[in-house]
C-alpha positions as CSV (number, residue, x, y, z in Angstrom):
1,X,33.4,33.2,5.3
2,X,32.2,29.7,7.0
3,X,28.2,29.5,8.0
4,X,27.2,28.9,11.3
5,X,25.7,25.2,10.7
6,X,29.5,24.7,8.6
7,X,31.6,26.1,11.8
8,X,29.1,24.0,14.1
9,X,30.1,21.3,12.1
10,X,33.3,21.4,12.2
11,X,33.7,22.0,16.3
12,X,31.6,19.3,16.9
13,X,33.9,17.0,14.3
14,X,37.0,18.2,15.6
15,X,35.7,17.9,19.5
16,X,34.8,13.8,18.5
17,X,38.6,13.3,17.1
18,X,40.2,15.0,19.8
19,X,37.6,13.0,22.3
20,X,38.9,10.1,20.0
21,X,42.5,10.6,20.2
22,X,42.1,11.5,23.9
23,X,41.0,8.1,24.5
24,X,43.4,6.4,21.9
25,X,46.5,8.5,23.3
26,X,45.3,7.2,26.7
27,X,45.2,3.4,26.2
28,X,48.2,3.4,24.5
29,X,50.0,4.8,27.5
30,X,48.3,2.0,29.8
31,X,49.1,-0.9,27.5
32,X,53.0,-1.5,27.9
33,X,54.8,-2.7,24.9
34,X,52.3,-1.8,22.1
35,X,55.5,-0.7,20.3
36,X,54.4,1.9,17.9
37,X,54.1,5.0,20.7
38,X,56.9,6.5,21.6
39,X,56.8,9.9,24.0
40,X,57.2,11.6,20.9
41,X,54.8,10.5,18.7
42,X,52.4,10.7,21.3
43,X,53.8,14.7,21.8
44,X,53.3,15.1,18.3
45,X,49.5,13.8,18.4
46,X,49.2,15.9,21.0
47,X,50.6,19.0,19.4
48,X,48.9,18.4,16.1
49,X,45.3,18.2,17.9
50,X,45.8,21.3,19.8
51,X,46.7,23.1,16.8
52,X,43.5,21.7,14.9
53,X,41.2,23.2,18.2
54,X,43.1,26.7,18.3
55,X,42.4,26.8,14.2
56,X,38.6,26.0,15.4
57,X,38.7,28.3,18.3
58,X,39.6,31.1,16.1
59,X,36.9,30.2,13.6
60,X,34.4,30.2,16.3
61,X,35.4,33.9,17.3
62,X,35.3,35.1,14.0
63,X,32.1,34.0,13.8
64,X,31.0,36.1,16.5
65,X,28.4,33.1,18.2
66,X,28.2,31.9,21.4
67,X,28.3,28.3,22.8
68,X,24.6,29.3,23.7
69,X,24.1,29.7,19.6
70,X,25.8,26.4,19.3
71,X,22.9,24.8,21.6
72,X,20.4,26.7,19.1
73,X,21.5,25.2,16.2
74,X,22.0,21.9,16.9
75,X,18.5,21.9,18.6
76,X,17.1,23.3,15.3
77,X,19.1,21.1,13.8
78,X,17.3,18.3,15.2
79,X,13.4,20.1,15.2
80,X,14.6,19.6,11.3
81,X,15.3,16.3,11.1
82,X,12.1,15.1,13.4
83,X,10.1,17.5,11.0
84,X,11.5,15.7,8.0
85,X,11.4,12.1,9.5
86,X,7.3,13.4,10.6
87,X,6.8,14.5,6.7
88,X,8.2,10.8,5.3
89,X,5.6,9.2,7.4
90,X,2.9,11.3,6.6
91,X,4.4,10.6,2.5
92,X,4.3,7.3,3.4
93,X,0.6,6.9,4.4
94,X,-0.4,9.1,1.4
95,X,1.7,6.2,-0.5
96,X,-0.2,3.0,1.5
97,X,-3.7,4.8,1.0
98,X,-3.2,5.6,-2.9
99,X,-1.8,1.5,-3.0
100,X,-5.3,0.4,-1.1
101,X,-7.5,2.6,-3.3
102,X,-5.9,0.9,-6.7
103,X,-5.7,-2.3,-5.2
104,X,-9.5,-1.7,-4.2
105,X,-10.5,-0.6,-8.0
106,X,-8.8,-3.3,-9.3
107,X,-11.0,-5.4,-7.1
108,X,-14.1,-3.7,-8.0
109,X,-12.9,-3.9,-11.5
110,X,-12.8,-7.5,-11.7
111,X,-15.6,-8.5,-9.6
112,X,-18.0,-5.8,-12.1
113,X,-16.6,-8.2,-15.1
114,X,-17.4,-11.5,-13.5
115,X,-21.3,-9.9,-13.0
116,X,-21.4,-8.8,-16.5
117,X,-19.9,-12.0,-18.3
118,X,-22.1,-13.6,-15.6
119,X,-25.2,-12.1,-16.7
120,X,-24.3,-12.3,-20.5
121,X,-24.0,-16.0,-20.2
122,X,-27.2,-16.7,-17.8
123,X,-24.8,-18.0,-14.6
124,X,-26.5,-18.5,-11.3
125,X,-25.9,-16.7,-8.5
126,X,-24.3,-19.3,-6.6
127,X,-22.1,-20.6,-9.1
128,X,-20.1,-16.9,-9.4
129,X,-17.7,-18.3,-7.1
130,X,-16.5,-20.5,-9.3
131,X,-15.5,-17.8,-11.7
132,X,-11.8,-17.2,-12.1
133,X,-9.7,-14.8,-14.2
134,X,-8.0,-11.5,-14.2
135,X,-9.1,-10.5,-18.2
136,X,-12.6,-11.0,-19.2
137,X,-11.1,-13.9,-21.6
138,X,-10.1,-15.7,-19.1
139,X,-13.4,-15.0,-17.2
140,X,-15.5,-16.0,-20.1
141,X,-13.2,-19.1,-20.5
142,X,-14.2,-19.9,-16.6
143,X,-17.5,-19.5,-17.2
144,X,-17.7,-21.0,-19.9
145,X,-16.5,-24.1,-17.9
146,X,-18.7,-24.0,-15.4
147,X,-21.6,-24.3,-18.0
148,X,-20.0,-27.6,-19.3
149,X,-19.5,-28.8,-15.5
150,X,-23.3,-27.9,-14.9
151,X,-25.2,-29.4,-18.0
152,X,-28.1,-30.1,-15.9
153,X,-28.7,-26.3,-14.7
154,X,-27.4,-25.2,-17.9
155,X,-29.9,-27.4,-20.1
156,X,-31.1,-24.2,-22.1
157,X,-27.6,-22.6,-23.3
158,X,-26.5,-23.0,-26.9
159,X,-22.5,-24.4,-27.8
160,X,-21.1,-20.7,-27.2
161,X,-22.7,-21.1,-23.6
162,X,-25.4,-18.4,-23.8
163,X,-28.7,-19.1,-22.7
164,X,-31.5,-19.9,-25.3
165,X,-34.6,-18.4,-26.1
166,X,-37.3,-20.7,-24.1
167,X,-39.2,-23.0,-26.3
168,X,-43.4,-22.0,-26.7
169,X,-45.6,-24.5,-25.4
170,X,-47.0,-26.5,-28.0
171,X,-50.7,-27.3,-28.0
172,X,-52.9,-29.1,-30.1
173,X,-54.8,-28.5,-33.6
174,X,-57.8,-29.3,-32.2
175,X,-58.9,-25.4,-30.8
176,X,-58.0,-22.9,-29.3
177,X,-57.3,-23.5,-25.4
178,X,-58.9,-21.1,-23.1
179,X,-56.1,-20.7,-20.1
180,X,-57.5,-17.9,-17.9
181,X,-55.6,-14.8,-17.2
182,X,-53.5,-14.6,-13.8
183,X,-55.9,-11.4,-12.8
184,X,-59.5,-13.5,-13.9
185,X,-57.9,-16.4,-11.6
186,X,-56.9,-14.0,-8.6
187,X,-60.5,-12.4,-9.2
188,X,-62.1,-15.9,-8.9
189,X,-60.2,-17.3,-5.8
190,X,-61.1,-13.5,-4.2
191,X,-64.8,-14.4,-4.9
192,X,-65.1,-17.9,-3.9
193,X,-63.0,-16.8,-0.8
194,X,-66.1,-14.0,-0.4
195,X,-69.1,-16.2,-1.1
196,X,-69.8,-14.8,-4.4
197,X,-68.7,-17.7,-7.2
198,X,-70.0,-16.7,-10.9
């Protein structure tokens, strides 16, 4: 035994042909010397048609619904579909949002690497712009460049580009030099500023 939805189906297919041939069979009979129609072909598309609705009909009956029912389910029908359509789109934000986030790590990602290589190789601040690359090869490679296009910044870095140890002041044999502490010289300046010089 057919479903609802299946016998639904089938009236409302069977109502668009016989809407379709309706409006076939009809132009034919206003356009003269088409040829192909002849009163009995058009009786038999008649015929045939009317047979198809009856068979419909019947099914319709059997089922025991009501053109009101047929209302119901087709407006259910549609509920689905707007529910389903409402369902993509909400699928489809999950799907831009989850695309932003990894597009955002990879960002994040890449940007962490530049500080790091960055730090490891003593670049300034305001020459990270100029560091390029997707792999921390090619960011080291970049930054690597930028220490060869900078030699006057980069004076203290050795031939792999990392900065070198800074170089002792050198004094003479002759004794020791006395340089005052930073606190003795912030307590002097604090007494000469008071009055008090010792």
């Amino acid at each position: 035994m057919p479903t609802a939805a299946e016998i639904a189906a089938e009236q409302i297919a069977a109502g668009r042909a016989a809407e379709s041939a309706a409006s076939d069979s009809g132009n034919g009979a206003l356009q003269k010397g088409s040829g192909d129609e002849t009163p009995e072909s058009l009786r038999a598309d008649r015929d045939k048609w009317r047979s198809i609705s009856r068979k419909h009909e019947e099914m319709w009956k059997a089922s025991g619904k009501s053109p009101d029912d047929l209302k119901a389910l087709l407006a259910a029908e549609r509920r689905l579909r707007e529910a389903e359509e409402a369902d993509k789109s909400e699928l489809q934000k999950a799907v831009d949002r989850a695309t932003a986030a990894e597009r955002l790590a990879a960002d994040t990602e890449a940007k962490a690497t530049r500080y790091e290589v960055a730090a490891e190789l003593g670049i300034q601040a305001k020459h990270l712009k100029y560091l390029a690359g997707s792999t921390r090869e090619e960011i080291e490679e970049s930054a690597k460049g930028i220490l060869a296009d900078f030699p006057e910044t980069y004076a203290g870095h050795d031939a792999s580009g990392k900065p070198t140890r800074p170089k002792e002041r050198l004094r003479s044999g002759a004794g020791p030099v006395d340089e005052p502490s930073p606190n003795q010289v912030i307590n002097d300046r604090i007494r000469q500023a008071a009055g008090r010089t010792t």
